[in-house]
Residue frames as qw, qx, qy, qz and C-alpha x, y, z in Angstrom:
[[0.000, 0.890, 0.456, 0.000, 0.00, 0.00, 0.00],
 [0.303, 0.606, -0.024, 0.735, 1.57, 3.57, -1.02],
 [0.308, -0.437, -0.350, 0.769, 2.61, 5.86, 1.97],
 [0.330, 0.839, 0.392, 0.184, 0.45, 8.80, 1.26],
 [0.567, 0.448, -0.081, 0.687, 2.89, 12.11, 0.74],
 [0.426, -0.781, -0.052, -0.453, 1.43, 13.92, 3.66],
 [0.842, -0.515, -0.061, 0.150, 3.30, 11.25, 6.17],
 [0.378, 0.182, -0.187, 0.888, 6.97, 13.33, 4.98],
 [0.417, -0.357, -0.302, 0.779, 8.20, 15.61, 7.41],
 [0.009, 0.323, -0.184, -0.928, 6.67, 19.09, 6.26],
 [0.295, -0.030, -0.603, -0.741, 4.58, 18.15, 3.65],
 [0.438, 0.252, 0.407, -0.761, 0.71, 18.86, 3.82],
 [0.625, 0.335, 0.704, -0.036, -2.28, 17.81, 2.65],
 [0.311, 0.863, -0.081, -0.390, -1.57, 20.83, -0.22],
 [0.008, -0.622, 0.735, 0.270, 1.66, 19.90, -1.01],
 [0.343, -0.107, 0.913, 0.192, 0.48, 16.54, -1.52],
 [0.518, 0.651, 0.470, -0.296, -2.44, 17.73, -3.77],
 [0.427, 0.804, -0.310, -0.276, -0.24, 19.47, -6.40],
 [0.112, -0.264, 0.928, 0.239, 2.08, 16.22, -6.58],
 [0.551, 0.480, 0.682, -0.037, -1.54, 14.08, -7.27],
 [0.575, 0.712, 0.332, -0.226, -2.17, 16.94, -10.21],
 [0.406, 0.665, -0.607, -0.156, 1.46, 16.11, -12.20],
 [0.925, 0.082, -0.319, -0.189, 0.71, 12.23, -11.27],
 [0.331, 0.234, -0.771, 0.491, 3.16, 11.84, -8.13],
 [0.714, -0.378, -0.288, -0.514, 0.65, 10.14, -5.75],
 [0.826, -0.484, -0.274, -0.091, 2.86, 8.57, -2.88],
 [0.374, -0.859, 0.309, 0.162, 5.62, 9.22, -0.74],
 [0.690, -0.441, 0.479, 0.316, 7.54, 6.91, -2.19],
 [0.551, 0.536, 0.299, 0.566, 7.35, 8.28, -5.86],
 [0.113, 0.963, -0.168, 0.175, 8.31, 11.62, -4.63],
 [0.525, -0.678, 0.457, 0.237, 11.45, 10.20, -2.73],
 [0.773, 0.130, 0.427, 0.451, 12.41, 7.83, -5.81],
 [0.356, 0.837, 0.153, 0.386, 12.13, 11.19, -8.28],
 [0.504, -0.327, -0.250, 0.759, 13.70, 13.43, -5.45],
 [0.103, 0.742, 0.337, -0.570, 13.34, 16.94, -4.92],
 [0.252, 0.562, 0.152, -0.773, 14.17, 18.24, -7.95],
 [0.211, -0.044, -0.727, -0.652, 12.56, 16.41, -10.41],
 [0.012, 0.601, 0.799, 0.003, 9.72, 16.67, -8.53],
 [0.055, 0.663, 0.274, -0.695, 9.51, 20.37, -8.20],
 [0.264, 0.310, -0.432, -0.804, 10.23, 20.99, -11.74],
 [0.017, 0.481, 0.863, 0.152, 7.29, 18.29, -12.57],
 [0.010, -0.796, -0.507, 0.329, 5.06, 21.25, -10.51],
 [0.061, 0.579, -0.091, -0.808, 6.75, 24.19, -12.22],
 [0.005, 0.093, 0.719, 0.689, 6.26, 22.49, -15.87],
 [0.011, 0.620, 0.784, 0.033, 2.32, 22.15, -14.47],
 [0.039, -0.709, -0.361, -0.605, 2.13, 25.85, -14.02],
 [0.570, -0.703, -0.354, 0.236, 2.53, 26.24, -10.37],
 [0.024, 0.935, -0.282, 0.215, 4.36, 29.57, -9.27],
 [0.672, 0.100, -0.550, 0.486, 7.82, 28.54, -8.11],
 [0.295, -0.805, 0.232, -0.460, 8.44, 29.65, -4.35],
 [0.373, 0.437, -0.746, 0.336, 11.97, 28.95, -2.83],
 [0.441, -0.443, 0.551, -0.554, 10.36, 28.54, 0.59],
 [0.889, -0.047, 0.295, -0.347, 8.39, 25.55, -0.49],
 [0.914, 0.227, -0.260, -0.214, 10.89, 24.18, -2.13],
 [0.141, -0.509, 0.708, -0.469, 13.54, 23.88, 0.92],
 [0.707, -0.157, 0.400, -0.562, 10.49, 22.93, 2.96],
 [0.909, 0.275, -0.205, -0.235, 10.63, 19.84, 0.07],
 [0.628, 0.377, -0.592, 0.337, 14.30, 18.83, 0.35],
 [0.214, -0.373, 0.671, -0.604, 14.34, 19.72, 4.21],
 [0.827, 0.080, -0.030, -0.556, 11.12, 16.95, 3.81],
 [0.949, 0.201, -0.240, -0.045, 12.64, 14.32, 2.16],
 [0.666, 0.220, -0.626, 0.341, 15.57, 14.06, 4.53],
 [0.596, -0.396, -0.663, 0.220, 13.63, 13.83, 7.38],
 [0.280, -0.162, -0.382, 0.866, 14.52, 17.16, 8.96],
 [0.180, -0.566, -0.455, 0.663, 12.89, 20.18, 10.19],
 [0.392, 0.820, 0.401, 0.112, 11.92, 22.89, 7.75],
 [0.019, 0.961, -0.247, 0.123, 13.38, 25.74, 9.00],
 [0.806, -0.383, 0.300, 0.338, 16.93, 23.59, 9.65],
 [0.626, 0.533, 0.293, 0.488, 18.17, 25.13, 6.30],
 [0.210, -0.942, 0.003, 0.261, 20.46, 27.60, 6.70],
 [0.256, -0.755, 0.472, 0.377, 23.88, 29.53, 5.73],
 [0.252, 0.422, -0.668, -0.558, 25.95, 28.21, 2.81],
 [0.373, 0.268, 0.888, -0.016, 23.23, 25.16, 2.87],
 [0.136, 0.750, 0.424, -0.489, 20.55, 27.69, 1.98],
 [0.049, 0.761, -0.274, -0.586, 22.73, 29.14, -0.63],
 [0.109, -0.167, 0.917, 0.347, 23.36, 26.19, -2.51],
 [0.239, 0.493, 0.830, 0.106, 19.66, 25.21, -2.59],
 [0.217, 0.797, 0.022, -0.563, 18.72, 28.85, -3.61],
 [0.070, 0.520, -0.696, -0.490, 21.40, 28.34, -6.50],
 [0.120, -0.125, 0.951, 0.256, 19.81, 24.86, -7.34],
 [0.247, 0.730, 0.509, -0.383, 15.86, 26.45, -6.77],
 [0.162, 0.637, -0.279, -0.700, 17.07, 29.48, -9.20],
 [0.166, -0.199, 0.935, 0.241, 18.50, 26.59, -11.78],
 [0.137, 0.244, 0.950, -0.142, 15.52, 25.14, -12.01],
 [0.359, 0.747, 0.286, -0.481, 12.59, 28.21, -12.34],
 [0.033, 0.616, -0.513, -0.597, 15.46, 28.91, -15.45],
 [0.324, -0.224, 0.916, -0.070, 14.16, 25.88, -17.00],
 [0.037, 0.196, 0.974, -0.109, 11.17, 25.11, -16.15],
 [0.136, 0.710, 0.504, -0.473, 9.28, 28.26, -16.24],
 [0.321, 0.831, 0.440, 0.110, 7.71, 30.27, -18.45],
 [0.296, -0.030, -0.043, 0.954, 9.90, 33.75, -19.58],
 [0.113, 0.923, 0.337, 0.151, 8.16, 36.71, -19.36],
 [0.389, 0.665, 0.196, 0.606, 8.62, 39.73, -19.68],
 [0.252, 0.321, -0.374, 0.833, 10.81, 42.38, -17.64],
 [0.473, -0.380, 0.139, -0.782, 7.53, 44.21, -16.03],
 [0.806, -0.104, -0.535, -0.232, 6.58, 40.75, -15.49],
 [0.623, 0.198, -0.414, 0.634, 9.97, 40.29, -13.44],
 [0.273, 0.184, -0.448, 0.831, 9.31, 43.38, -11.54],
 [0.584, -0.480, -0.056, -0.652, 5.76, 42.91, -10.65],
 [0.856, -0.342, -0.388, 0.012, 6.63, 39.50, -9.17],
 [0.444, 0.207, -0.406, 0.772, 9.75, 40.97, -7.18],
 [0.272, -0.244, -0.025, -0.930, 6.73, 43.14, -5.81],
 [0.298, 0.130, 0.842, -0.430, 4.72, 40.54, -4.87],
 [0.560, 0.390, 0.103, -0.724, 2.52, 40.97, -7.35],
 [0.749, 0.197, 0.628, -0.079, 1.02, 37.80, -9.12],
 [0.111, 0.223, -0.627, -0.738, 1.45, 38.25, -13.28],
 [0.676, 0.241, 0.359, -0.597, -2.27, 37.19, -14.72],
 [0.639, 0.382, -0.608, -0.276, -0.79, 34.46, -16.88],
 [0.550, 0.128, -0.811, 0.153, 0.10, 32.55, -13.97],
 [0.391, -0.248, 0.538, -0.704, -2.19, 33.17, -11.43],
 [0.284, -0.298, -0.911, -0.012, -4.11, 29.83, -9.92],
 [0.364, -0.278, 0.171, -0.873, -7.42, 31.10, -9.26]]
């Protein structure tokens, strides 16, 4: 019987809804895929990228604490989070760039 993805460290019943809608459905396909080929699965689906959650993923799958990420750890998965949006996401367009720096959603990729 599949471990559902909720029983990792960190990860909710959210986190395990957007793995069910790019077809990762149990802990143990998100550990075999690791973190990032599962996050870029969620950025190709359209999801906004956001570094926090995707620590919160890797700090997940090896059992620790969320917030345990820190200093040149932190930097390295920033550098390998960046990597990745480069990729996986959509380009848009400068204003784009500085509305989201702003907090502001773009209306191509908002999940209403």
């Amino acid at each position: 019987m599949p471990t559902p993805i909720s029983s990792i460290r960190n990860l909710g019943p959210a986190m395990e809804a957007s793995f069910a809608r790019v077809g990762i459905h149990s802990a143990e396909d998100l550990r075999e895929l690791g973190c990032d080929a599962a996050y870029a699965a969620l950025l190709q689906s359209g999801v906004r990228p956001h570094f926090i959650a995707y620590y919160v993923l890797e700090m997940g799958l090896q059992g620790r604490p969320w917030n345990d990420c820190k200093g040149d750890e932190k930097r390295r998965l920033r550098a390998r989070f960046d990597a990745l949006k480069e990729q996986h996401c959509p380009k848009s367009l400068p204003i784009d760039a500085a509305l989201d720096a702003l907090g502001v959603i773009p209306a191509p990729l908002r999940q209403d």
